[in-house]
C-alpha positions as CSV (number, residue, x, y, z in Angstrom):
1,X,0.0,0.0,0.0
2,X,0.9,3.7,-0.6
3,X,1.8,4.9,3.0
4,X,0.4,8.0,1.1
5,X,-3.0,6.2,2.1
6,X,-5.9,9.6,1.2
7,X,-2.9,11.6,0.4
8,X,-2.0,10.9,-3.0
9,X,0.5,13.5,-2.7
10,X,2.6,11.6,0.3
11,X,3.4,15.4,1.5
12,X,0.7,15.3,4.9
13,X,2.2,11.1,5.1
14,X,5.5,12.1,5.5
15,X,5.3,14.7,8.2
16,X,2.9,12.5,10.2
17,X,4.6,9.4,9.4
18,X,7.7,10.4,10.6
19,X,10.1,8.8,13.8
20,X,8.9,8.6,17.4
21,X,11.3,10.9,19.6
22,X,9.7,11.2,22.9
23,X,10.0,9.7,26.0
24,X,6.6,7.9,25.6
25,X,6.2,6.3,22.5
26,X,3.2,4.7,22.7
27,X,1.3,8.1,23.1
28,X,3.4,10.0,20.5
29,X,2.0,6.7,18.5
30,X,-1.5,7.4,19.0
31,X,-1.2,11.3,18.5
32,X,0.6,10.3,14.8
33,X,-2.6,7.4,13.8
34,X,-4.7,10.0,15.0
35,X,-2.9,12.9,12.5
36,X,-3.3,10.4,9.5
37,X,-6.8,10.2,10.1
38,X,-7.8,13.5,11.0
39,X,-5.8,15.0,7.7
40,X,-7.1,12.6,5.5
41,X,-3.8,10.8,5.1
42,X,-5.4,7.5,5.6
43,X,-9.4,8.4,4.9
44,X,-12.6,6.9,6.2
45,X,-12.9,3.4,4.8
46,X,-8.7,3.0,3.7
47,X,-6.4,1.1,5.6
48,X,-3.5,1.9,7.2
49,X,0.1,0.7,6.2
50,X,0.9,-2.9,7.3
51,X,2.4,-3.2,10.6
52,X,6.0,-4.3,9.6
53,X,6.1,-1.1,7.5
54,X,4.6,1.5,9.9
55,X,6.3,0.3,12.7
56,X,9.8,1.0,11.1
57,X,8.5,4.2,9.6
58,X,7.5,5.6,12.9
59,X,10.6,3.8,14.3
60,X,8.8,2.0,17.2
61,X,8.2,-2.0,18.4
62,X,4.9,-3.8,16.6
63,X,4.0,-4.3,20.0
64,X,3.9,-0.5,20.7
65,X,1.9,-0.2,17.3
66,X,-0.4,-3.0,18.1
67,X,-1.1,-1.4,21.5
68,X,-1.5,1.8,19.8
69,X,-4.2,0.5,17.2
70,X,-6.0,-1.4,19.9
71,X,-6.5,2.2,21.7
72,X,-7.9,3.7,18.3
73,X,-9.9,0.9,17.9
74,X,-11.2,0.7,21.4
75,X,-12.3,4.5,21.3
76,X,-14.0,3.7,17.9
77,X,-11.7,5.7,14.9
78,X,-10.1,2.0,13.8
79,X,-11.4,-1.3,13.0
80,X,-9.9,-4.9,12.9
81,X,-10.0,-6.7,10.1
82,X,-8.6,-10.2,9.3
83,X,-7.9,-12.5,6.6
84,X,-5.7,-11.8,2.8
85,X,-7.5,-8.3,2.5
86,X,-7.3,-7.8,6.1
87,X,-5.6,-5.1,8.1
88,X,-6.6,-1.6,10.2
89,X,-9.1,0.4,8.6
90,X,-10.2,4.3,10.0
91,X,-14.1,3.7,10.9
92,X,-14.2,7.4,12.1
93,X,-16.9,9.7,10.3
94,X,-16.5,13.4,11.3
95,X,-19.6,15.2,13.1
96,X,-21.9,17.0,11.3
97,X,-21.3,20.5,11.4
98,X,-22.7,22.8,13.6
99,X,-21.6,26.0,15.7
100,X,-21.8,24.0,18.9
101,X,-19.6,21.2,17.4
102,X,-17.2,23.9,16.5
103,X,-17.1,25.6,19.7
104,X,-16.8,22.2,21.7
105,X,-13.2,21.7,19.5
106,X,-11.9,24.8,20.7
107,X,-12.7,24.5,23.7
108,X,-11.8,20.9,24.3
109,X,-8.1,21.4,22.8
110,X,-8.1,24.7,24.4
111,X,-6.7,26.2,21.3
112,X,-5.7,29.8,21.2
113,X,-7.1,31.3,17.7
114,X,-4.7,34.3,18.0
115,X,-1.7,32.3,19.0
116,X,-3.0,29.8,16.2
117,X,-3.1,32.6,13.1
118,X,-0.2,34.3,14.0
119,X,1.8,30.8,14.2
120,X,0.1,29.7,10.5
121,X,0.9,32.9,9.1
122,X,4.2,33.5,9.8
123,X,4.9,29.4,8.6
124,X,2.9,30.7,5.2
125,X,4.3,33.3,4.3
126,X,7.5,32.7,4.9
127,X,7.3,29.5,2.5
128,X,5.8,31.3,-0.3
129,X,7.9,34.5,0.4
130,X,10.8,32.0,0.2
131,X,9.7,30.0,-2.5
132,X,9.0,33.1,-4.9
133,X,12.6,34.4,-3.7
134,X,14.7,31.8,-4.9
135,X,12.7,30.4,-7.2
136,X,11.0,26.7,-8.7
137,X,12.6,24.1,-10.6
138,X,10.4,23.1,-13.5
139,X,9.9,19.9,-11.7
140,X,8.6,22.0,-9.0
141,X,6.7,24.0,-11.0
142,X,4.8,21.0,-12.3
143,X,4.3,19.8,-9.0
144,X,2.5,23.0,-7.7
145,X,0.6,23.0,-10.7
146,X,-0.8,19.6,-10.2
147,X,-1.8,20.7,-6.5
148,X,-3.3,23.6,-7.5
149,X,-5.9,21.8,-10.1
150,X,-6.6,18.9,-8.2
151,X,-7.7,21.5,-5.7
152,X,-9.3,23.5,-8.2
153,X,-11.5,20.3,-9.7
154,X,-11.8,19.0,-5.9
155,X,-15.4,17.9,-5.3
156,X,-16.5,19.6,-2.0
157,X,-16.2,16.6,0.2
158,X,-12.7,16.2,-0.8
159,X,-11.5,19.6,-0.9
160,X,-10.1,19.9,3.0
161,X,-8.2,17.4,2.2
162,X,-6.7,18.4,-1.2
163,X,-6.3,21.8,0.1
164,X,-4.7,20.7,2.7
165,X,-2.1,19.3,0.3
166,X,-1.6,22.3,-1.7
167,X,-0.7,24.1,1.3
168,X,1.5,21.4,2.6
169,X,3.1,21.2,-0.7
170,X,4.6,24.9,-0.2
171,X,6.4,24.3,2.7
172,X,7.6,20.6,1.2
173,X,9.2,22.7,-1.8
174,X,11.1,24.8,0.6
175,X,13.5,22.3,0.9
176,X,13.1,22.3,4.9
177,X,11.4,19.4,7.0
178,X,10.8,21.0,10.2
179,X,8.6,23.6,8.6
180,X,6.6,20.7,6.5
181,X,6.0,19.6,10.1
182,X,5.5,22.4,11.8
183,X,2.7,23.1,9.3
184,X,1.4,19.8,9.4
185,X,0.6,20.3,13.0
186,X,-1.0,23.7,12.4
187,X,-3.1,22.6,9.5
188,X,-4.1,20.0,11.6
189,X,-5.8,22.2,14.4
190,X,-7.3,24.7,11.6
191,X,-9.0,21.3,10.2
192,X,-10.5,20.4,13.3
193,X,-12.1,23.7,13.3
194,X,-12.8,23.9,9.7
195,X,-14.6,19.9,9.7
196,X,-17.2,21.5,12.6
197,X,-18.3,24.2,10.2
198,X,-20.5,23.7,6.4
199,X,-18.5,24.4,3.4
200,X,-20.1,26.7,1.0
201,X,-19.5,26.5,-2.3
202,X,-18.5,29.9,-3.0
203,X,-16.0,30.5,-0.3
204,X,-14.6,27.6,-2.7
205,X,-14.8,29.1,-5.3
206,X,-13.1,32.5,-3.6
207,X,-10.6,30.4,-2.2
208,X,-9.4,28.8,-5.4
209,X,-8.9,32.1,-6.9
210,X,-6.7,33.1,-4.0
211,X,-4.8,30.0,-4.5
212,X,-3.9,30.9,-8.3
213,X,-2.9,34.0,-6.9
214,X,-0.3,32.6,-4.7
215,X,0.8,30.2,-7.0
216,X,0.9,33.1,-10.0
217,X,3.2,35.0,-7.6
218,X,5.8,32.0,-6.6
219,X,6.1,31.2,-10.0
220,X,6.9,34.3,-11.5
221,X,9.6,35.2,-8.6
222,X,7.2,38.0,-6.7
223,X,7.5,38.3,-3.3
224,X,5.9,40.5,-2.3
225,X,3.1,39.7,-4.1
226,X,3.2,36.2,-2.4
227,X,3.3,37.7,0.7
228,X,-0.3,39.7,-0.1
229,X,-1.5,36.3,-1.5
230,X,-0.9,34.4,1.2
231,X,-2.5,37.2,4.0
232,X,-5.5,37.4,2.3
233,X,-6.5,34.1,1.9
234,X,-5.7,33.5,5.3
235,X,-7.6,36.6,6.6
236,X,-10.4,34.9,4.7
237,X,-10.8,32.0,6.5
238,X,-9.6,33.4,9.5
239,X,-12.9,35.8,9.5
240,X,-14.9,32.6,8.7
241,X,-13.9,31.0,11.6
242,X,-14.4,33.1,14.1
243,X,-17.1,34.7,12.3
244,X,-18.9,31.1,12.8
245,X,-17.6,30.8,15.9
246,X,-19.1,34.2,17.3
């Protein structure tokens, strides 16, 4: 299996699926499964890597992964299965969304929204202010391009999660793995607020146009214009959220 899993891009896998280096592995473990599934990197109905593989790519014992599973499973995100087609597969269907949902995540992960922005945008902008600075390979180029339509022809049930790849993607170009992480964790949090609230069609559509913007900019070496890109589409769905959440 593609240890991509939902992510066909691998970008979201990679910063999730990456070694164990606290002092308690077994609840680092169940903080990563939890990541895949709540980014979409391993989606509602997909399985997740085999064991033998996921162990060594989170660099812990199959019994600490067992015993992490059994955990997911026991609190219903992860089911069993056994036989040739067999394996762990992510049960967990997101609420339905609803101001109360949304104001029950914040509070229950007592998440800061101003420390929350102001961490996302200064990780955003510096990637695509660093990006449009020293420029793309034409490799690159055709990779951001390929994020930026599959978000663009994204149905709406799958555009979180593609979006979430484009974004990903920016900081993965940068060259630098601890801001692809850092991000990951961010855009994980922003998710859990964004899943408790409807997506309309036209803040798509708004968004999308924002995101050829950005991607305009990096590509034809503008920085500062990058650096506009990026605050307005985040002021956007900044104002959503705590419009929704007001």
């Amino acid at each position: 299996m593609n240890l991509s899993g939902g992510d066909p891009s691998g970008v979201a896998a990679e910063a999730v699926f990456r070694t164990v280096r606290t002092g308690n592995p077994f609840e680092e473990t169940v903080e990563r499964l939890l990541s895949a599934i709540r980014l979409g990197v391993v989606g509602h109905g997909e399985r997740f890597p085999a064991e033998r593989e996921l162990a060594a790519r989170l660099g812990v014992s199959r019994i600490t992964l067992r015993d992490a599973l059994r955990a997911l499973q026991e609190a219903g995100y992860v089911e069993s299965r056994r036989g040739r087609s067999g394996g762990t597969f992510v049960t967990y269907v997101r609420p339905r969304p609803s101001r109360s949902e949304a104001q029950r995540v914040l509070r229950d992960t007592g998440t800061n929204l101003d420390d929350l922005f102001t961490h996302r945008r200064a990780l955003e902008t510096g990637a695509a202010v660093l990006l449009a600075e020293k420029g793309l390979t034409p490799e690159q180029e055709d990779l951001l391009g390929d994020r930026l339509e599959a978000t663009e022809e994204a149905e709406v049930e799958d555009y979180r999660r593609l979006d979430t790849v484009l974004h990903l993607t920016l900081a993965e170009l940068t060259g630098s793995a601890s801001l692809t992480r850092a991000l990951t964790e961010v855009r994980m949090r922003v998710n859990d607020l964004l899943d408790a609230m409807p997506m309309l069609v036209r803040n798509l559509e708004h968004s999308n146009a924002q995101h050829w913007e950005l991607v305009r900019a990096i590509r034809e070496g503008e920085p500062e214009a990058a650096r506009r890109a990026v605050r307005e589409h985040l002021e956007g769905s900044e104002a959503l959220i705590r419009g929704f959440l007001s």
